[in-house]
C-alpha positions in Angstrom: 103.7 25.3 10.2 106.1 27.7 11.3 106.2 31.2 9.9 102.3 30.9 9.1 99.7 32.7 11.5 98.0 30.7 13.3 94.3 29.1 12.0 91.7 31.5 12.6 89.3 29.9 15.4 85.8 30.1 14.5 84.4 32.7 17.1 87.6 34.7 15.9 86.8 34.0 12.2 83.3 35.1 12.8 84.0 38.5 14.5 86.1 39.1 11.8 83.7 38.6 9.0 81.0 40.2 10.4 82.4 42.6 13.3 81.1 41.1 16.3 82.8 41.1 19.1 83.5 37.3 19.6 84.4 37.7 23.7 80.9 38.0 24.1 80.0 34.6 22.8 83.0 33.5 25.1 81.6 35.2 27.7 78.4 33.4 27.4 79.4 29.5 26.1 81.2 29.7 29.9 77.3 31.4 31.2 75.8 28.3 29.8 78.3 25.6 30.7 78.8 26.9 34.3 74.9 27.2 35.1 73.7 24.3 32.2 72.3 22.7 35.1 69.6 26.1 36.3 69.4 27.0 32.8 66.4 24.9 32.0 64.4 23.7 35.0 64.7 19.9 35.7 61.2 17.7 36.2 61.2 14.5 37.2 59.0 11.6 35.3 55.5 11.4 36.7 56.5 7.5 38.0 59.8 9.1 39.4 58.3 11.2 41.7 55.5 8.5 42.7 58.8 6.2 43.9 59.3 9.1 46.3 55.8 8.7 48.0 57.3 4.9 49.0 59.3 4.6 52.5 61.8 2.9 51.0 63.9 2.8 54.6 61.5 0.6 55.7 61.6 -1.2 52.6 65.1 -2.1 53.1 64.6 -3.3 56.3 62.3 -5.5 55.3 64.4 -7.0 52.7 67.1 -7.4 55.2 64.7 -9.0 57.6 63.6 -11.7 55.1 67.0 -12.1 53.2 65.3 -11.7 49.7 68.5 -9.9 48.1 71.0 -12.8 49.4 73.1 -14.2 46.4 71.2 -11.7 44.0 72.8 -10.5 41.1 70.9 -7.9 39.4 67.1 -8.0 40.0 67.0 -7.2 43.5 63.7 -6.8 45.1 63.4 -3.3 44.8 63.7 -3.6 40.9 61.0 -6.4 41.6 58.9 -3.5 43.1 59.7 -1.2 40.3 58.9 -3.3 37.8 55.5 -4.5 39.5 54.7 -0.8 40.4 55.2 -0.2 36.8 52.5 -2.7 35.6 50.3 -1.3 37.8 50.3 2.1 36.9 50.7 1.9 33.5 47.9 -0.8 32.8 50.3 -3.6 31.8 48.6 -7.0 31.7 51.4 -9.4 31.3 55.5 -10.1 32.1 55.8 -9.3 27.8 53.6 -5.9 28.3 56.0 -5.3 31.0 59.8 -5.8 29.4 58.2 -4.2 26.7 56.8 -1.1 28.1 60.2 -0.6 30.5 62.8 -1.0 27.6 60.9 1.7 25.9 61.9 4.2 28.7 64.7 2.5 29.9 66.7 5.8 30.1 64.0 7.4 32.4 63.8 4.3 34.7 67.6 4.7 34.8 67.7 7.5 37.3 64.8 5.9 39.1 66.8 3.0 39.7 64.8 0.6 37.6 65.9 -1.6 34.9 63.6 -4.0 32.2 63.4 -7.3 33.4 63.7 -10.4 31.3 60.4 -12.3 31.8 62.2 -15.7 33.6 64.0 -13.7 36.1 60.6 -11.5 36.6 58.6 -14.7 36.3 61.5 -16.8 38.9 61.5 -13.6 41.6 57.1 -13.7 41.4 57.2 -17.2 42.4 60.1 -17.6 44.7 61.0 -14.2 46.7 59.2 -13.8 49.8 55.3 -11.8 49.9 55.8 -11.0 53.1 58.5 -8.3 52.0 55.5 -6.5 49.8 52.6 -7.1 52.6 55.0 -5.8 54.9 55.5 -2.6 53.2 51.5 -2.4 52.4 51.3 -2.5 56.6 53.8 0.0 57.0 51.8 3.0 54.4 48.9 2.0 55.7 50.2 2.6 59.0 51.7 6.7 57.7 48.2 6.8 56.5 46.6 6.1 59.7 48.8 7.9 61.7 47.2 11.3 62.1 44.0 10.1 62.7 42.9 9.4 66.8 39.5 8.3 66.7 38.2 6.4 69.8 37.6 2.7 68.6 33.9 2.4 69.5 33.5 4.5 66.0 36.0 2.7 64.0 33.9 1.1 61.3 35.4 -2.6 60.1 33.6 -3.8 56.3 34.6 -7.9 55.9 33.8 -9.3 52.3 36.2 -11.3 50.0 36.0 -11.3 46.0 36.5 -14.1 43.6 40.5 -14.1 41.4 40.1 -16.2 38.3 43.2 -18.3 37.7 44.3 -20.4 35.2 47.4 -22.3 33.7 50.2 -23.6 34.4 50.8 -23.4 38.7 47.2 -22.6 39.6 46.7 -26.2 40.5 46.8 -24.8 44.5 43.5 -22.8 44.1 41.8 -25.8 42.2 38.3 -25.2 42.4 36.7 -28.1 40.1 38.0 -29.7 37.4 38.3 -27.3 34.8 38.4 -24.1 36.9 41.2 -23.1 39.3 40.2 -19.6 41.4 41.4 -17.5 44.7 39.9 -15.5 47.0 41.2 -12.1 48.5 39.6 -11.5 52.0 39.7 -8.1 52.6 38.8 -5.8 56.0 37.8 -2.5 54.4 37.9 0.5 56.7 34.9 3.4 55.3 35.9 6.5 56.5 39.9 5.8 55.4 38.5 4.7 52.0 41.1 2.0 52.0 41.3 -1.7 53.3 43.5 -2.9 56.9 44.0 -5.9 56.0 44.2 -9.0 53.7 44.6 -12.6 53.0 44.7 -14.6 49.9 43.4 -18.1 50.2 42.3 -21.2 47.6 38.7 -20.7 46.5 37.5 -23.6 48.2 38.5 -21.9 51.4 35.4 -20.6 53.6 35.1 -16.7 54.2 34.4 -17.7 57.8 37.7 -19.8 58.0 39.8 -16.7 56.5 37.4 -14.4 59.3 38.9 -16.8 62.2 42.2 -16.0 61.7 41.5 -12.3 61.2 42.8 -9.9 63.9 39.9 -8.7 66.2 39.8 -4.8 67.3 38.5 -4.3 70.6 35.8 -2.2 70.1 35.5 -2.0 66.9 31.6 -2.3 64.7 32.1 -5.3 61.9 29.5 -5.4 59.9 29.9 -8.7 57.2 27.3 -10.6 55.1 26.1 -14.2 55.3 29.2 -15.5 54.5 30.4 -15.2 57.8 27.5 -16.2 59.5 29.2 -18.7 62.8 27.6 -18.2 66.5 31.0 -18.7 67.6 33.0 -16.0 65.5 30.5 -13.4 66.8 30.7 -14.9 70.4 34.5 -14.2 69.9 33.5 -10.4 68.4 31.0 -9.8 71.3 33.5 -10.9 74.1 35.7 -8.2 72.5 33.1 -5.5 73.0 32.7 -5.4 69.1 29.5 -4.2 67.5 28.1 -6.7 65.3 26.1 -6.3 62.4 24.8 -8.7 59.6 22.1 -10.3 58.0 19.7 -12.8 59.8 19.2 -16.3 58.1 15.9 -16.7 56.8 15.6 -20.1 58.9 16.7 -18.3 62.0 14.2 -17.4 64.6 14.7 -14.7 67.5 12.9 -16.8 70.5 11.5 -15.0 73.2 11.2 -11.7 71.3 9.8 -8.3 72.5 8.9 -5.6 70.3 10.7 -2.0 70.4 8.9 1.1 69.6 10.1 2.6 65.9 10.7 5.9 65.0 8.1 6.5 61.4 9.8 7.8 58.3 13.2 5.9 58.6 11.9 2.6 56.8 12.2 0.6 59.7 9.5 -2.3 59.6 10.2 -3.6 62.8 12.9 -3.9 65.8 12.6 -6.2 68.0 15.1 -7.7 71.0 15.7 -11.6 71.6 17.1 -14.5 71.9 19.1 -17.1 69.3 18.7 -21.1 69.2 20.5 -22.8 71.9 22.5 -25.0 69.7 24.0 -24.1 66.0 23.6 -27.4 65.0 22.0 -30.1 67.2 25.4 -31.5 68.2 27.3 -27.8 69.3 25.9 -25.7 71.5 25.6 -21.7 70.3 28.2 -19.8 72.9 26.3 -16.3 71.6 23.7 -16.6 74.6 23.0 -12.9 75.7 20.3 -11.0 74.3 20.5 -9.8 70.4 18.5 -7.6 68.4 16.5 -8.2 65.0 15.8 -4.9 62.8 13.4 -5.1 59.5 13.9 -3.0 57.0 11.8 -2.5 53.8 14.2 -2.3 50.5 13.5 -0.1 47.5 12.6 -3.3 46.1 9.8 -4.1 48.4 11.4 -7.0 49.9 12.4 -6.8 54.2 15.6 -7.5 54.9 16.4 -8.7 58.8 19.4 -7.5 60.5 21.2 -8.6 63.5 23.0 -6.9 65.9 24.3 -7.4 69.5 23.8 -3.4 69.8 20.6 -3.1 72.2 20.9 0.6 72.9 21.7 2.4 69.4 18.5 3.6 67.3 17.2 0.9 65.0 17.8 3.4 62.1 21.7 3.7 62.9 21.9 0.0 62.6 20.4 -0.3 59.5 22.4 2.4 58.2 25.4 0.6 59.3 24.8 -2.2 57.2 23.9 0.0 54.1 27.8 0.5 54.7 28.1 -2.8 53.3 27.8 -2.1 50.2 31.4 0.7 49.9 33.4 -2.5 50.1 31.8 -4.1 46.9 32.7 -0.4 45.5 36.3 -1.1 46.6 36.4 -4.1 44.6 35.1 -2.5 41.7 37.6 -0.1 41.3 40.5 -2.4 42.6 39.5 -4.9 39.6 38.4 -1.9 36.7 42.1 0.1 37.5 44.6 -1.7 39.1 45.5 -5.1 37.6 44.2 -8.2 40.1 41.7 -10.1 37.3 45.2 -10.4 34.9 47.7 -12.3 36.6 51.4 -12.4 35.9 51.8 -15.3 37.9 49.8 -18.1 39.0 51.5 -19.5 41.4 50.1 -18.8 45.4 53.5 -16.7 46.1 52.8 -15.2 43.1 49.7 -14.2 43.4 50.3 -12.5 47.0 52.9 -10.5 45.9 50.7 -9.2 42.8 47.6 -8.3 45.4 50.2 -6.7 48.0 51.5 -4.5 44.8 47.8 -3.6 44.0 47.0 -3.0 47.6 50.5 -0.6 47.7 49.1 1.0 44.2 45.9 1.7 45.6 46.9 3.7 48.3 49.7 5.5 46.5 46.9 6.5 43.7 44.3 8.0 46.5 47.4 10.1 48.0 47.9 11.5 44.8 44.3 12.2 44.7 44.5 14.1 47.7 47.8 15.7 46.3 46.1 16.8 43.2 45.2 20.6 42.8 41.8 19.7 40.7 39.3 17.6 41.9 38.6 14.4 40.7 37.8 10.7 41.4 40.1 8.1 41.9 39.5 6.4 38.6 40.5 10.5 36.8 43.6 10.1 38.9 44.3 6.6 37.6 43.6 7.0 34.2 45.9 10.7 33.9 48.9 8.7 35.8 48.9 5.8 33.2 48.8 8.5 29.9 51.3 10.6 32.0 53.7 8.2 33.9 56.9 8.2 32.3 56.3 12.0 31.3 57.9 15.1 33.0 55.5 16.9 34.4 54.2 17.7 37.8 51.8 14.9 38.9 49.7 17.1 41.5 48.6 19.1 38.3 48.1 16.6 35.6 44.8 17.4 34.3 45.5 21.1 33.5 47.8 21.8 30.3 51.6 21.8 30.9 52.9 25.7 30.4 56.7 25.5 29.0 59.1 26.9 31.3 59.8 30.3 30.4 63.2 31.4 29.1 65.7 33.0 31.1 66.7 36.3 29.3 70.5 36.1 30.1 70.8 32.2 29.7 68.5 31.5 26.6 68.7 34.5 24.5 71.0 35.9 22.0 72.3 39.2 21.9 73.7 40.2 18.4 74.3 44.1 19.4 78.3 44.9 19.0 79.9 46.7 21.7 
């Protein structure tokens, strides 16, 4: 009201209670609001800065390329990816575990662009928006991955095996195995030395690993070594015309006509190695295109039992083959750890689209968890790595150093800290 002094403001009020001078708390409210920002360092979320591993150019041209964000909405493909990324990483088992788990953090998924689906629109997008957009983008980091390493084909090492996907419910009815059991199979070609697979395909159980193998891309070159599933004189005439090395696992039924015996070297459990010749015919009505000379190597197990190998490789040591097909055994590995970490036993979808896209995500997982392996400033396996991701993913803290103990950020002494002295 006029005549009256003017209300006392409370910095004002305060330096005149106590006699402290109230421009320097001025002085330092405008500090803090200019440089709020600085004041306390910012850290992104663990699953944040995992999104920033993804070439997410290239994912965009993939959803352009196959129109899967035409007449969307909301839940565009990328949220699709978020949200199945998410699963992954955080051990999620279903399209509930998922909305659940993601409207928890919703605020933190906020800046990384994702959003909690509902489970229809999740469950509609998993059945009906193209796989080829998520094994595109598996091709694509596999490719970065690959891309500093130039290694002369004849050592590129190619492990074929597939692994059983239970199914079962409602849409499975394309993988129907039996009666009561519906199941798919995930062909995979693993490459060793990466530590990570080149390629895949998803087919019904009742599908044939050799009928996958035929439609496999062939790498001049290249050694395949595979087990008796693939076991078809005319696939390996196919591999040998490429210059591929092959080696498998001889047929106990299958003779090596017109043998001759090669000297072995003692101590390397070599039994015997001898070079010959295959049947003429496959069956008695096809006759076997693999005519040219092959190779039979025995080896004795830790078991006691001989295992016979075959290879079209007449000039390598009989010990180098046999150690080539001991290589067998890092793609059974690989499935292992795909189906004890990453989420391809628990389906959130049955349906065949579905069930792509979920592998492709695994696939994408996969790679994005041995990066950050490599990434990491301690040591530790790729299961250490998955399991401090999932405890840590939607925390803020630096995901190359998630096994030691998070320090707090130390105070700024100008920004953070009161000082009460009177001028």
């Amino acid at each position: 009201m006029t005549g009256l002094d003017p209300r006392l403001s409370g910095s004002i009020f305060l330096g005149k209670a106590h006699g402290i001078d109230s421009n320097h708390f001025q002085s330092l409210a405008t500090r803090l609001d200019m440089k709020g920002i600085s004041a306390v360092p910012h850290r992104n979320t663990v699953f944040r800065d995992i999104l920033k591993l993804l070439p997410w150019s290239a994912f965009e041209r993939l959803v352009e390329e196959h129109g899967t964000d035409e007449l969307v909405r909301s839940f565009t493909t990328k949220r699709q990816l978020l949200a199945l990324l998410f699963g992954q990483l955080s051990g999620a088992y279903s399209l509930r575990d998922i909305e659940a788990s993601m409207s928890s953090h919703q605020a933190r998924l906020y800046h990384a662009g994702g959003a909690a689906p509902a489970r229809s629109t999740f469950a509609d997008a998993n059945r009906d928006r193209d796989s080829r957009v998520f094994s595109g983008l598996f091709t694509h980091m596999l490719g970065m991955t690959t891309r500093g390493l130039r290694r002369k084909m004849g050592d590129a090492v190619r492990l074929i095996d597939s692994t059983g996907l239970r199914l079962a419910g409602a849409g499975a009815k394309w993988a129907r195995f039996s009666a009561e059991v519906c199941g798919a199979k995930a062909d995979v070609v693993y490459d060793p030395d990466l530590g990570c697979p080149i390629y895949h395909m998803i087919t019904a159980a009742t599908v044939n690993d050799i009928v996958a193998a035929k439609t496999m891309p062939i790498e001049t070159g290249a050694t395949y070594v595979f087990d008796l599933g693939y076991y078809d004189y005319g696939w390996w005439a196919a591999l040998d015309e490429a210059d591929c090395r092959i080696v498998t696992r001889f047929k106990k039924n299958t003779p090596l006509l017109s043998a001759r015996s090669m000297p072995i070297e003692p101590g390397t459990g070599v039994v015997s190695d001898r070079i010959g010749f295959l049947p003429g015919r496959q069956a008695k009505s096809r006759k076997n295109p693999m005519q040219g000379a092959v190779r039979e190597v025995v080896v004795t197990l830790e078991t006691g039992e001989t295992l016979r190998i075959f290879s079209n490789d007449l000039d390598a040591s009989a010990k180098e083959i046999a150690d080539l097909y001991k290589r067998r055994w890092q793609i059974e590995l690989f499935f292992r750890v795909m189906k004890q970490t990453l989420k391809i036993t628990h389906f959130i979808g049955r349906s065949e689209n579905a069930v792509r896209i979920q592998i492709a995500v695994a696939l994408i997982a996969f790679l994005l968890l041995s990066l950050l392996r490599k990434m990491a400033k301690d040591q530790q396996t790729l299961l250490e790595t998955t399991r401090l991701v999932r405890a840590n993913l939607m925390h803020r803290k630096d995901f190359t150093r998630l096994k030691q103990p998070q320090k707090p950020p130390p105070l700024d002494s100008t920004q953070l800290s009161l000082n009460w002295s009177s001028t």
